[in-house]
Backbone as a chain_set.jsonl record, in Angstrom:
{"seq": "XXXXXXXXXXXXXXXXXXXXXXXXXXXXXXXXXXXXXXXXXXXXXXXXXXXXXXXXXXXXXXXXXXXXXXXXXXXXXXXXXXXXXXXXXXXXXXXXXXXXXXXXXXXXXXXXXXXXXXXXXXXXXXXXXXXXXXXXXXXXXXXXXXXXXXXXXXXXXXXXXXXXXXXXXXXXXXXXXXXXXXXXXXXXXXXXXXXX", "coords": {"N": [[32.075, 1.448, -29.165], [30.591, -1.037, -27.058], [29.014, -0.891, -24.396], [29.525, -2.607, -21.261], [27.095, -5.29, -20.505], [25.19, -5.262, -17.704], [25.666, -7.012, -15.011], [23.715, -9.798, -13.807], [22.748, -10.733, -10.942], [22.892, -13.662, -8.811], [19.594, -15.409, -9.136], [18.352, -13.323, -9.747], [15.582, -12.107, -10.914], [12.874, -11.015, -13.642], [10.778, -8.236, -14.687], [9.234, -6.616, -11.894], [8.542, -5.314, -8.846], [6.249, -4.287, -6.184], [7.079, -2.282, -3.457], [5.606, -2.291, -0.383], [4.109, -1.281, 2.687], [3.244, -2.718, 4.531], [1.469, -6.44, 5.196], [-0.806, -5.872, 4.813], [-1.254, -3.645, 3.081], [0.141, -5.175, 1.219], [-1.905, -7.291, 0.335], [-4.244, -5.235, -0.473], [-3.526, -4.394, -2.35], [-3.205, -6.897, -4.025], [-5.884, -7.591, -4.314], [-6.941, -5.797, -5.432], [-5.675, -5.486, -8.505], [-6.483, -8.383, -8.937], [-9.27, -7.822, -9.067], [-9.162, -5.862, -11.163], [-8.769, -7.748, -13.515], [-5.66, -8.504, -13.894], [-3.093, -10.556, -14.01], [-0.815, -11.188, -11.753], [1.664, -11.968, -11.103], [1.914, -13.678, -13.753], [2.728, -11.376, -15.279], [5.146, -11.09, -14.191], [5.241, -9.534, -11.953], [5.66, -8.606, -8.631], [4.339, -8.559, -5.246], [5.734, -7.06, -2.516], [5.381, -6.986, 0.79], [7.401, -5.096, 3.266], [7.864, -5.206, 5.831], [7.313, -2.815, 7.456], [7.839, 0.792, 7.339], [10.313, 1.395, 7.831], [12.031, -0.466, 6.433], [12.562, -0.023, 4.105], [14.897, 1.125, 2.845], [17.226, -1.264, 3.127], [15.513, -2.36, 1.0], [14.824, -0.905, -1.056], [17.796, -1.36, -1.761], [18.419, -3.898, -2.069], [16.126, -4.709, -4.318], [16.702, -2.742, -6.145], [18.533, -0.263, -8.032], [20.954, -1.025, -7.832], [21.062, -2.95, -6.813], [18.835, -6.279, -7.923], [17.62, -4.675, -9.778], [14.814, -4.245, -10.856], [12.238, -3.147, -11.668], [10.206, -0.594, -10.5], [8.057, 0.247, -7.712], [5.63, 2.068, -5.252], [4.11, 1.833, -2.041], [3.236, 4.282, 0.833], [2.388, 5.486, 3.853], [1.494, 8.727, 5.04], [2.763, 9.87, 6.999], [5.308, 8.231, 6.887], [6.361, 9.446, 4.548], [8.917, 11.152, 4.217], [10.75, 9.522, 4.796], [10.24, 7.401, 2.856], [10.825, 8.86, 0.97], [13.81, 10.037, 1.154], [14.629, 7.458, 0.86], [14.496, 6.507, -1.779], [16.21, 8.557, -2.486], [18.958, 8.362, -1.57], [18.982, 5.939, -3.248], [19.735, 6.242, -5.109], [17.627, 7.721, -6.7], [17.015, 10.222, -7.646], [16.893, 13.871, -6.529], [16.219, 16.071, -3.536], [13.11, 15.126, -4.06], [9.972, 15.974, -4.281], [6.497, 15.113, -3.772], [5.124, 14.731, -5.932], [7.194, 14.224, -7.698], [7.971, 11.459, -6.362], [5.462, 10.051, -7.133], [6.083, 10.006, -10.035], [8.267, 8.565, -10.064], [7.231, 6.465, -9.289], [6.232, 5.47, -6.747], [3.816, 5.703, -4.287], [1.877, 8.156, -1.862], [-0.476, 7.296, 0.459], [-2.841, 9.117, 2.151], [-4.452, 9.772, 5.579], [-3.401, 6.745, 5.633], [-3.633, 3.727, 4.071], [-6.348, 2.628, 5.063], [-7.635, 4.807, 6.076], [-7.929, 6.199, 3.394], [-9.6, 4.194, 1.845], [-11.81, 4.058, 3.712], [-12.565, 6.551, 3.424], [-13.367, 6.793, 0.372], [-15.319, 4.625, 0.181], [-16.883, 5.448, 2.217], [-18.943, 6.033, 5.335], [-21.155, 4.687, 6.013], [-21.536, 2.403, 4.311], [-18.621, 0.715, 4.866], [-19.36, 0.355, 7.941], [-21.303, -1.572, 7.216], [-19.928, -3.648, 6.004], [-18.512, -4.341, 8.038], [-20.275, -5.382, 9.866], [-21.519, -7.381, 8.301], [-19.148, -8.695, 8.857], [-19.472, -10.425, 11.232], [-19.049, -8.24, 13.321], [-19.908, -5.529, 14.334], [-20.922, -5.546, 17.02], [-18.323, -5.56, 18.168], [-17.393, -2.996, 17.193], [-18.901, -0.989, 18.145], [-18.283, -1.136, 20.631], [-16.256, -0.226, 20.674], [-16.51, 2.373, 19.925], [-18.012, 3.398, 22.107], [-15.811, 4.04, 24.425], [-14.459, 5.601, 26.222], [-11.988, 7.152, 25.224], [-12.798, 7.288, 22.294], [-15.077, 8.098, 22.229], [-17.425, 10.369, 20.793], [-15.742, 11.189, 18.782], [-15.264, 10.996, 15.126], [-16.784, 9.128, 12.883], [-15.803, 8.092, 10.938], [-12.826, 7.735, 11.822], [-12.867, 6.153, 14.05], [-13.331, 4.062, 12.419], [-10.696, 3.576, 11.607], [-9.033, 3.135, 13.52], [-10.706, 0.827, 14.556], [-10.09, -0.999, 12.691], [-7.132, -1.087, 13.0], [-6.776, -2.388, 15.107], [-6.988, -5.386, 17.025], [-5.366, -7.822, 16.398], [-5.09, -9.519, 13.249], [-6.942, -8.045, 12.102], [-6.462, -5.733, 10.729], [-5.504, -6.995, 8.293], [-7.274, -8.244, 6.911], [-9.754, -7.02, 6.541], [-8.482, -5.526, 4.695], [-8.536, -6.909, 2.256], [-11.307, -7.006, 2.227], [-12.334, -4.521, 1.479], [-11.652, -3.513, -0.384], [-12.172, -5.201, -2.366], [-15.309, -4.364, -1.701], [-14.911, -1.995, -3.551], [-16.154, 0.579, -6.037], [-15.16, 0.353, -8.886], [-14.572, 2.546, -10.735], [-13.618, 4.334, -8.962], [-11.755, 4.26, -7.539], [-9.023, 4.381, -4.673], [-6.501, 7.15, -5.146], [-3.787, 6.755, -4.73], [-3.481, 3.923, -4.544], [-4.624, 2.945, -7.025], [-2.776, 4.175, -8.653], [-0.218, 3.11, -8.077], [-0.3, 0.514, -8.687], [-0.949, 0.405, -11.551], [1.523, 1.747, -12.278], [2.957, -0.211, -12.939]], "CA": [[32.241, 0.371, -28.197], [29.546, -1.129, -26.543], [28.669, -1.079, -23.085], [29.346, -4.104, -21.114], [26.021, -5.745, -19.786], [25.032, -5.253, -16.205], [25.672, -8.398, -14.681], [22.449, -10.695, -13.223], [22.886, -11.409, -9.838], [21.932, -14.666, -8.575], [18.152, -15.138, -8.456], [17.478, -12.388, -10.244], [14.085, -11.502, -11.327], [12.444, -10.138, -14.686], [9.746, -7.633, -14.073], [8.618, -5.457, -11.311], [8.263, -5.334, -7.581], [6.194, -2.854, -5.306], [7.47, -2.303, -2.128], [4.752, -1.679, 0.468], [4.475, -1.595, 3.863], [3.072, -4.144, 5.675], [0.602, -7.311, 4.659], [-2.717, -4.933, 4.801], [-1.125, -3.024, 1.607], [-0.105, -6.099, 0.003], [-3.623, -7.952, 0.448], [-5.15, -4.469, -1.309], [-2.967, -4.272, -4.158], [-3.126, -8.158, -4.781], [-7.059, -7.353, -4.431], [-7.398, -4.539, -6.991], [-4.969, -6.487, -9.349], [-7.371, -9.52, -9.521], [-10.567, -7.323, -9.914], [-8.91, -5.377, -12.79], [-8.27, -8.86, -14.039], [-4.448, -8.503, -14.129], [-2.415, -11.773, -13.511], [0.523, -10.236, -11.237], [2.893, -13.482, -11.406], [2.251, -13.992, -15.2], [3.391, -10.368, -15.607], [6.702, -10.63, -13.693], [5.271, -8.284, -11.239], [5.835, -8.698, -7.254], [3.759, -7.252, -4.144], [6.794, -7.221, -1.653], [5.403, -6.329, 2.087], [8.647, -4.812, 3.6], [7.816, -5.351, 7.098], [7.561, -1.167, 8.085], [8.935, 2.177, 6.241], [12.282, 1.48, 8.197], [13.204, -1.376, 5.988], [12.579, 0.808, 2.704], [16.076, 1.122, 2.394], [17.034, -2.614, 2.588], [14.576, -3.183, -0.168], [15.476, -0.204, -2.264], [19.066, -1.86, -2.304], [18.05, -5.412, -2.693], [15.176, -4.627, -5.493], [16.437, -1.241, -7.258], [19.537, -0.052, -9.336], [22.255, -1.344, -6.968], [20.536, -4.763, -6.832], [18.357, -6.827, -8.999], [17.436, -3.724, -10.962], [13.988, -4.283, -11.396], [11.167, -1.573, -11.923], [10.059, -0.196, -9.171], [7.2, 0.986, -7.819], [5.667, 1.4, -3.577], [3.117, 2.555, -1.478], [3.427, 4.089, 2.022], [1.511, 5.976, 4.325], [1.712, 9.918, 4.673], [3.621, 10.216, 7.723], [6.557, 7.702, 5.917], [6.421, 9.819, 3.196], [10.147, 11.834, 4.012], [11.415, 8.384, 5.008], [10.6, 7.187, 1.209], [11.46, 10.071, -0.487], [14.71, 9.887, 1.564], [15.669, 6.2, 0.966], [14.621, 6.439, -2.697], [16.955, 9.577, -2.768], [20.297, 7.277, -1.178], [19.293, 4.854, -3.882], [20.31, 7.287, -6.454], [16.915, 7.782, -7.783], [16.79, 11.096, -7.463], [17.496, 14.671, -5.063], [14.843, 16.916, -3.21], [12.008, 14.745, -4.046], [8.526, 15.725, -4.03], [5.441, 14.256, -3.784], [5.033, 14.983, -7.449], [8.563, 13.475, -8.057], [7.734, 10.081, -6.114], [4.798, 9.943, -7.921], [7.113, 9.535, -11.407], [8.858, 6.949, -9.899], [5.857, 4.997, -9.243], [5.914, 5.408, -5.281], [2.494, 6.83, -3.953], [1.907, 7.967, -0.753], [-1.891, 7.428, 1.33], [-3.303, 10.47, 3.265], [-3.195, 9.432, 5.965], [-2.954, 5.527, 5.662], [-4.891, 2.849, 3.027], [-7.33, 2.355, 5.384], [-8.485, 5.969, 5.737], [-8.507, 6.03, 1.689], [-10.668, 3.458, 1.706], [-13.307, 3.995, 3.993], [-13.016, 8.102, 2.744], [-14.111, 6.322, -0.706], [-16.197, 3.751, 0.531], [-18.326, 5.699, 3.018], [-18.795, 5.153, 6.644], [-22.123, 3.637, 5.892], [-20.468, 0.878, 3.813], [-17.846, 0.253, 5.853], [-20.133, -0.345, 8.639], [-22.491, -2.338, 6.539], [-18.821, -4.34, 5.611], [-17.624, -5.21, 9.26], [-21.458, -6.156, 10.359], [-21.16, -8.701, 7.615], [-18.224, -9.726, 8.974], [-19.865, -9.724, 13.156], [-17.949, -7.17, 14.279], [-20.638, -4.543, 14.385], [-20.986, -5.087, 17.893], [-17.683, -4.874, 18.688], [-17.262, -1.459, 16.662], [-20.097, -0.098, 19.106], [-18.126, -1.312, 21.511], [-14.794, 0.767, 20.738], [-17.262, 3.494, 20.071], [-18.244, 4.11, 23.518], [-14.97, 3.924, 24.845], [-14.292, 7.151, 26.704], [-11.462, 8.372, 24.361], [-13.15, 7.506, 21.145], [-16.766, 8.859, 21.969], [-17.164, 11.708, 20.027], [-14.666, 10.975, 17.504], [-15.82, 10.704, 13.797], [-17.065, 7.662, 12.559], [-14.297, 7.36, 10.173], [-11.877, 8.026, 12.721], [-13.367, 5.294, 15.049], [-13.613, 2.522, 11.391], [-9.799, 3.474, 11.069], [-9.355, 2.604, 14.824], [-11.006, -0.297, 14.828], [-9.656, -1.861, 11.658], [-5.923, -1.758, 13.138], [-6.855, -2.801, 16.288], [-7.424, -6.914, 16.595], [-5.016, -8.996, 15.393], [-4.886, -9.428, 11.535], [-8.311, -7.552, 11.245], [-6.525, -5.077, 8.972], [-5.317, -7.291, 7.187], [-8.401, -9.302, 6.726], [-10.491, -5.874, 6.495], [-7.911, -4.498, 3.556], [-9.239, -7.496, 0.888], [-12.604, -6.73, 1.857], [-12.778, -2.771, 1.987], [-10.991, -3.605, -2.073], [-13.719, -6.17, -2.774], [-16.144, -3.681, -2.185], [-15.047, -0.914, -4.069], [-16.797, 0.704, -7.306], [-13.144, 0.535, -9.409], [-14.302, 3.651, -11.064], [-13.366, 5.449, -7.755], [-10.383, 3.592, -6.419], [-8.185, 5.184, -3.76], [-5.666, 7.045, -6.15], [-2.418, 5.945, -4.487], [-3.987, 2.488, -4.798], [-4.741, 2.693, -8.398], [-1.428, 4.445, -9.212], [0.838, 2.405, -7.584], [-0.456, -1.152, -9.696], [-1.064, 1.18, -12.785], [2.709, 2.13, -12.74], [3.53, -1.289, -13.221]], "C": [[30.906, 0.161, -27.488], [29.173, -1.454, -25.07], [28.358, -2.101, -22.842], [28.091, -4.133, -20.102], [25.911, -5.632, -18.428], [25.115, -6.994, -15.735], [24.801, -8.848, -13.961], [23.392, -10.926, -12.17], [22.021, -12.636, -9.366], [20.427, -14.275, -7.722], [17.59, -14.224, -8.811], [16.353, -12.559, -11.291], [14.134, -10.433, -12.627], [11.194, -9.353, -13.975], [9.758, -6.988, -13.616], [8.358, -6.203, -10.072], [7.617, -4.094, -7.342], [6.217, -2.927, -3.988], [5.807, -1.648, -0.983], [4.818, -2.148, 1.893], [4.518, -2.544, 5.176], [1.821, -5.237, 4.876], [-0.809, -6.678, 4.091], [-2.423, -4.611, 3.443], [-1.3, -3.939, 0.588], [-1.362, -6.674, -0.638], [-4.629, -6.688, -0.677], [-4.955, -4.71, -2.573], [-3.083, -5.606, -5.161], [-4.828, -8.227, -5.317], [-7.488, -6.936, -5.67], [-6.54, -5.233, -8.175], [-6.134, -7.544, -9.583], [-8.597, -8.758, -9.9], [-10.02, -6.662, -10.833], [-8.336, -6.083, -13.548], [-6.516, -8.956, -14.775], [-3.841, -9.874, -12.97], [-0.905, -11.594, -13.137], [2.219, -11.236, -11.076], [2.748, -13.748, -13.009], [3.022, -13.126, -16.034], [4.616, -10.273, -15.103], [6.774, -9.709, -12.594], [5.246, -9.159, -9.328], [5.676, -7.978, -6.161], [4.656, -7.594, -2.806], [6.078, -6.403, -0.041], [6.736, -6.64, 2.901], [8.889, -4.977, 4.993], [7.459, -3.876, 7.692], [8.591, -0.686, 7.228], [10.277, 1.986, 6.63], [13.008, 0.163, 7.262], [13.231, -1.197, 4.036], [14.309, 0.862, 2.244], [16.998, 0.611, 1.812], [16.769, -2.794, 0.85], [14.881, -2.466, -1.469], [16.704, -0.662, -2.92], [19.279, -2.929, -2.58], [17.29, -5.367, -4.337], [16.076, -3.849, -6.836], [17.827, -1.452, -7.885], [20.899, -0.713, -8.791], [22.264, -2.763, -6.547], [20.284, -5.448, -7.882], [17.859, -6.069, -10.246], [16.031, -4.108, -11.575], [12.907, -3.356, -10.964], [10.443, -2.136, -11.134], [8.843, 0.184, -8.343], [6.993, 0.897, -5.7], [4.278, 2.298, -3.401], [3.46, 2.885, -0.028], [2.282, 4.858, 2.376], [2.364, 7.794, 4.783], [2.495, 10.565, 6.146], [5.106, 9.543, 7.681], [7.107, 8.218, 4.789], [8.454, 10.637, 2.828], [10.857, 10.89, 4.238], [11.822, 7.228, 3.633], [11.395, 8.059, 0.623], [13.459, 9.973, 0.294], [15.472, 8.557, 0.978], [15.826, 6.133, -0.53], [16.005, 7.634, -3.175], [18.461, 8.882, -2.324], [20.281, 5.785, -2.391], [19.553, 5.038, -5.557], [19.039, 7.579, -7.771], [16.294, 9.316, -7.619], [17.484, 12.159, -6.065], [16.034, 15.643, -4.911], [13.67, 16.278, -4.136], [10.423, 15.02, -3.53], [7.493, 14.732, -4.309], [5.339, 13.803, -5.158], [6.099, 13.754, -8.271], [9.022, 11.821, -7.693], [7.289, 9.499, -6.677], [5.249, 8.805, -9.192], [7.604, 8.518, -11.435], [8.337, 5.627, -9.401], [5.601, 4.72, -7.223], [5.051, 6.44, -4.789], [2.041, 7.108, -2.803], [0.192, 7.984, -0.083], [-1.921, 8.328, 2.119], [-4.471, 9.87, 3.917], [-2.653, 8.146, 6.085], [-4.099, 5.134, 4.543], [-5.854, 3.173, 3.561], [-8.446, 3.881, 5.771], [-8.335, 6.301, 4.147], [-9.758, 5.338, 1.909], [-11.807, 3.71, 2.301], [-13.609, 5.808, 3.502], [-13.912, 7.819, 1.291], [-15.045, 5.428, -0.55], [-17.446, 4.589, 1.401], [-18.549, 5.49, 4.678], [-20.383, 4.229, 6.672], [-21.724, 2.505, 5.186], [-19.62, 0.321, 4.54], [-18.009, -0.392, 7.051], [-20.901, -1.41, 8.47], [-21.283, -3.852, 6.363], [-18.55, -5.358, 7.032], [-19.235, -5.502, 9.595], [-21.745, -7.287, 9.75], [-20.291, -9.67, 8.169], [-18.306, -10.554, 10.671], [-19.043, -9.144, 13.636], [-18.941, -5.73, 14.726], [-20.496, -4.289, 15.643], [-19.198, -5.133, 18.773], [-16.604, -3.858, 18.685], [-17.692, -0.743, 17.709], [-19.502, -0.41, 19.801], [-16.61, -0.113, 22.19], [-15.323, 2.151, 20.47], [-17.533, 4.328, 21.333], [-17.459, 4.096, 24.518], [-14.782, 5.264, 25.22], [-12.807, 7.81, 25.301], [-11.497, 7.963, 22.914], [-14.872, 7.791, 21.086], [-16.531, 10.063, 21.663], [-16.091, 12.176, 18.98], [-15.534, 10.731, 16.695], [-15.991, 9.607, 13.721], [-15.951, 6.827, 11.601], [-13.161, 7.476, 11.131], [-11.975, 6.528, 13.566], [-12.916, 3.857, 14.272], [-11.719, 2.605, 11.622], [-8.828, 2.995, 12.112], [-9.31, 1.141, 14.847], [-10.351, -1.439, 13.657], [-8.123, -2.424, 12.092], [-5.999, -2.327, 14.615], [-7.437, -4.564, 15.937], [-6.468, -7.463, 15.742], [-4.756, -8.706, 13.896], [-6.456, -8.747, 11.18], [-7.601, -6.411, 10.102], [-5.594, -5.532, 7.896], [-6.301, -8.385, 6.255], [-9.689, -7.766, 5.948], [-9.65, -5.329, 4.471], [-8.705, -5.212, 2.116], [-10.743, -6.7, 0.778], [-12.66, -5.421, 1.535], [-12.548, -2.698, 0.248], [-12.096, -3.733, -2.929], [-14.876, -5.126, -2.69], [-16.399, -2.362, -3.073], [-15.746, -0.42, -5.688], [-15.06, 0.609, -8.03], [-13.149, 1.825, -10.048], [-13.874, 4.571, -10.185], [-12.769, 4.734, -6.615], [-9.442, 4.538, -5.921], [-6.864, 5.852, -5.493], [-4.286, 6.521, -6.297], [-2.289, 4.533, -5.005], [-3.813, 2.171, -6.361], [-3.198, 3.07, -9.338], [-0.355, 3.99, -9.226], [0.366, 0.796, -8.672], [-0.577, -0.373, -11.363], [0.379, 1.187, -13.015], [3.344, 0.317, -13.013], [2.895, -2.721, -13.862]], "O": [[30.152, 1.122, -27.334], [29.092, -2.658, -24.826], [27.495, -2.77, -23.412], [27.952, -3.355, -19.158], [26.929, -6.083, -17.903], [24.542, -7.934, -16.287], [24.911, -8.198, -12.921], [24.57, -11.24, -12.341], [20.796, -12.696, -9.463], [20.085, -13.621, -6.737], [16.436, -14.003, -8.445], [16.441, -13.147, -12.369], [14.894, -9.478, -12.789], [10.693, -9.733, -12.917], [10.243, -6.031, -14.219], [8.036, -7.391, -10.052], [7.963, -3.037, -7.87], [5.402, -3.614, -3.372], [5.232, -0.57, -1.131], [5.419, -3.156, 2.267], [5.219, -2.89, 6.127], [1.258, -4.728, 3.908], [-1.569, -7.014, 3.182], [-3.119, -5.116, 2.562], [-2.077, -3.965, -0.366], [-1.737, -6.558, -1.805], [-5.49, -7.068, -1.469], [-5.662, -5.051, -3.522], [-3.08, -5.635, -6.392], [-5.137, -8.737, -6.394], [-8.121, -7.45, -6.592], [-7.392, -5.577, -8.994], [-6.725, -7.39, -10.652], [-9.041, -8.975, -11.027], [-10.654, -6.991, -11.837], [-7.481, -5.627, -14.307], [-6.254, -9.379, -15.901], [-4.026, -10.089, -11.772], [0.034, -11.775, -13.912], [3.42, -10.983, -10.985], [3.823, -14.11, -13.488], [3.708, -13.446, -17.005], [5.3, -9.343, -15.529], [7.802, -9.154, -12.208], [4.75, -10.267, -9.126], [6.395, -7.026, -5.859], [4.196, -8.45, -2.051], [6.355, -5.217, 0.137], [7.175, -7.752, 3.193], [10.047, -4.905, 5.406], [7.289, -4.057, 8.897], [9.579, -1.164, 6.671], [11.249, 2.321, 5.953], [14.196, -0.15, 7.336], [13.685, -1.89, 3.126], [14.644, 0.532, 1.106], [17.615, 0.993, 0.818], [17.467, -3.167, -0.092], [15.114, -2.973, -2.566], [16.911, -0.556, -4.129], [20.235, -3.204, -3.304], [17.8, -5.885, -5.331], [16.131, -4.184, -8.019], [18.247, -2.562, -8.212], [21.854, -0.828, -9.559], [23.156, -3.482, -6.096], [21.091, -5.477, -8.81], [17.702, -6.535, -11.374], [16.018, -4.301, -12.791], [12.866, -2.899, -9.821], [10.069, -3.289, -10.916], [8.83, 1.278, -8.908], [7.661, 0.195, -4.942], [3.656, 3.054, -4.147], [3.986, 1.949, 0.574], [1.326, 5.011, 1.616], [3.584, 7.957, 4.806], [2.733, 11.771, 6.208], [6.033, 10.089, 8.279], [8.031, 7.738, 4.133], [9.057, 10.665, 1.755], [12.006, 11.17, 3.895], [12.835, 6.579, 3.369], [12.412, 7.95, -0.063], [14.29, 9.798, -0.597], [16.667, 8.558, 0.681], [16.939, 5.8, -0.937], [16.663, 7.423, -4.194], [19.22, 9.09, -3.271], [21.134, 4.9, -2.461], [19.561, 4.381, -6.598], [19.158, 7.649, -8.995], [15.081, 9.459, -7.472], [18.155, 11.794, -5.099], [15.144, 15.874, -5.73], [13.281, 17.028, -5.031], [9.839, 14.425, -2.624], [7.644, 13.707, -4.973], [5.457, 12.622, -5.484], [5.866, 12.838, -9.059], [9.869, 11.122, -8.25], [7.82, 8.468, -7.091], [5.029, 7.608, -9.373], [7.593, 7.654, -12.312], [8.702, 4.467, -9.209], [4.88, 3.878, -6.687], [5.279, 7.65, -4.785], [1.574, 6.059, -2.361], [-0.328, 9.074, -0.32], [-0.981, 8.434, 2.907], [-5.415, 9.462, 3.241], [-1.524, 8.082, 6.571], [-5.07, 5.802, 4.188], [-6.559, 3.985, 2.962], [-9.676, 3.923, 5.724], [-9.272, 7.077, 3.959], [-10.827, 5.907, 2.132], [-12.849, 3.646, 1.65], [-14.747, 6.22, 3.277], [-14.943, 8.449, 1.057], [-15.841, 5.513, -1.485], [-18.653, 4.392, 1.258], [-18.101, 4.415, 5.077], [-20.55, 3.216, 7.351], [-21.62, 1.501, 5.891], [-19.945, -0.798, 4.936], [-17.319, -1.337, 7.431], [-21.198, -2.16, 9.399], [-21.723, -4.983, 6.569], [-18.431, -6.581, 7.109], [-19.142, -6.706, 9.358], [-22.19, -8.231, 10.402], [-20.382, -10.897, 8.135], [-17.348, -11.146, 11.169], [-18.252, -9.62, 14.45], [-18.443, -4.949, 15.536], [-20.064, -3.176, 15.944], [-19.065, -4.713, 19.922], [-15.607, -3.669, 19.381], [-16.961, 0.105, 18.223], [-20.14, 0.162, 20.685], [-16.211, 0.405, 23.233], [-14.602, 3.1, 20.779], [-17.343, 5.528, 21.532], [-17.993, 4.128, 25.627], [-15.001, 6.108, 24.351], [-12.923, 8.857, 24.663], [-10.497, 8.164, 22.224], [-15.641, 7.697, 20.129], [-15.632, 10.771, 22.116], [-15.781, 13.29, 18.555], [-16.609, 10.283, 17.094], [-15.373, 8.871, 14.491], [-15.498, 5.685, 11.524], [-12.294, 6.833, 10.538], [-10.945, 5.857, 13.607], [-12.416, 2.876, 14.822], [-11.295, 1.471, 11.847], [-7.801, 2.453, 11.703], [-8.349, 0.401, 15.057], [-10.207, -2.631, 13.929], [-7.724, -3.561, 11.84], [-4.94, -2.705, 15.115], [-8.081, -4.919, 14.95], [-6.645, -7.589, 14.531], [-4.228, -7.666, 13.503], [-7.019, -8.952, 10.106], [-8.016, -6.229, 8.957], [-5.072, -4.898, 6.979], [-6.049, -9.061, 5.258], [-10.263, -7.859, 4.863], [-10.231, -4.946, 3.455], [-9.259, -4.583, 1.215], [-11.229, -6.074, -0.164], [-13.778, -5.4, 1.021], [-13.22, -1.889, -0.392], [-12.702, -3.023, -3.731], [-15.481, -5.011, -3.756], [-17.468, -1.799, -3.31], [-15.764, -1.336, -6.51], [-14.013, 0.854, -7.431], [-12.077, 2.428, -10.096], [-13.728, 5.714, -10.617], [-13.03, 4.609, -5.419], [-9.049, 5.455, -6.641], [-6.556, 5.2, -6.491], [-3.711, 6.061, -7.284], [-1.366, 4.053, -5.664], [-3.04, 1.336, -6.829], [-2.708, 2.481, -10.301], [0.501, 4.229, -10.078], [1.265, 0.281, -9.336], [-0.083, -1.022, -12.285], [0.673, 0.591, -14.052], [4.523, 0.174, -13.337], [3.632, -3.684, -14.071]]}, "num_chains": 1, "name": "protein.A"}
C-alpha cells in the first residue's frame, strides 16, 4: 500500500527557508549568497528574519514538518542557542540537542553574535577602515571615550557601536559581508547558506 501524500497547504512553498533572527542576519546571508553567485529565489530558497529567538517557535511550526514542510535551515546568536535547540526539539526534530546536532539540521549558532564573527574575521583595523568609509569614524571615537566603554577592546567597542544607531547594523551587516575574503567566512555564516 502506498502512503497517502502529505497534503500542500495553501501557499505552500517548494524549497528552503532559513530562519534568522532579525534583518542584520538576513542582509548577511542575502550578501554572501550573491558574492558566491547563488540566485536564492531561483533556487526556491528563503531568508526569513523572524523578528527575535522568541518567535523561533512560530516559524518552526509555520515553515517545518507540521507546516509547509520545507527544508530547513537558521542562524542565531550564542546566547539563543537553548531557545533553538529547544523549539527545534518541540518541532519534533529531534531530543537533547547539541551544538553538533543543530549543526545537522542546518541551524548554526554565532559566538557571540554575527557581528562579533565578523569583525573577529575581518580585523579591527578593517572594520574601522569600513565605518570611516562610511563617516562614522568620528562617531566611533566618540562612543570610545565614553566612560563605560574606555578601556574596552576595540572589538568590543565595533560590536557596540554597530548595534547602536538605528538600522546601522543592519546597514553595517551588508558591508562587513562585502568586505570579506570568502575564503575565511564566519563559519556559522557559511554553514547556514551551504546547508541549503
Amino acid at each position: 500500500m502506498v502512503p497517502a501524500a502529505k497534503p500542500r497547504l495553501e501557499g505552500a512553498l517548494d524549497g528552503a527557508v532559513v530562519l534568522v533572527e532579525g534583518i542584520s542576519d538576513q542582509r548577511a546571508v542575502e550578501t554572501l549568497a550573491r558574492r558566491r553567485g547563488r540566485d536564492l529565489a531561483a533556487e526556491g530558497v528563503q531568508i526569513v528574519a523572524i523578528g527575535g529567538a522568541q518567535a523561533i517557535r512560530a516559524s518552526l511550526e509555520r515553515f517545518g514538518p507540521h507546516g509547509l514542510d520545507l527544508r530547513l535551515a537558521g542562524l542565531c546568536d550564542a546566547g539563543e542557542e537553548r531557545h533553538f535547540a529547544r523549539a527545534l526539539e518541540g518541532a519534533g526534530l529531534g531530543s537533547g540537542l547539541t551544538r553538533a546536532d543543530m549543526e545537522s539540521l542546518g541551524f548554526y549558532v554565532c559566538v557571540a553574535d554575527l557581528e562579533d564573527e565578523l569583525i573577529r574575521v575581518l580585523g579591527t583595523p578593517r572594520v574601522e577602515t569600513i565605518v570611516g568609509s562610511e563617516g562614522e569614524l568620528g562617531s566611533f571615537r566618540t562612543l570610545q571615550k565614553q566612560p563605560d566603554w574606555r578601556g574596552r577592546s576595540t572589538h568590543d567597542q565595533l560590536r557596540r557601536f554597530m548595534g547602536s544607531g538605528g538600522s546601522r547594523k543592519i546597514r553595517y551587516a551588508s558591508l562587513l559581508v562585502d568586505a570579506l575574503d570568502l575564503a575565511r567566512v564566519p563559519r556559522p555564516l557559511d554553514g547556514v547558506l551551504e546547508h541549503v
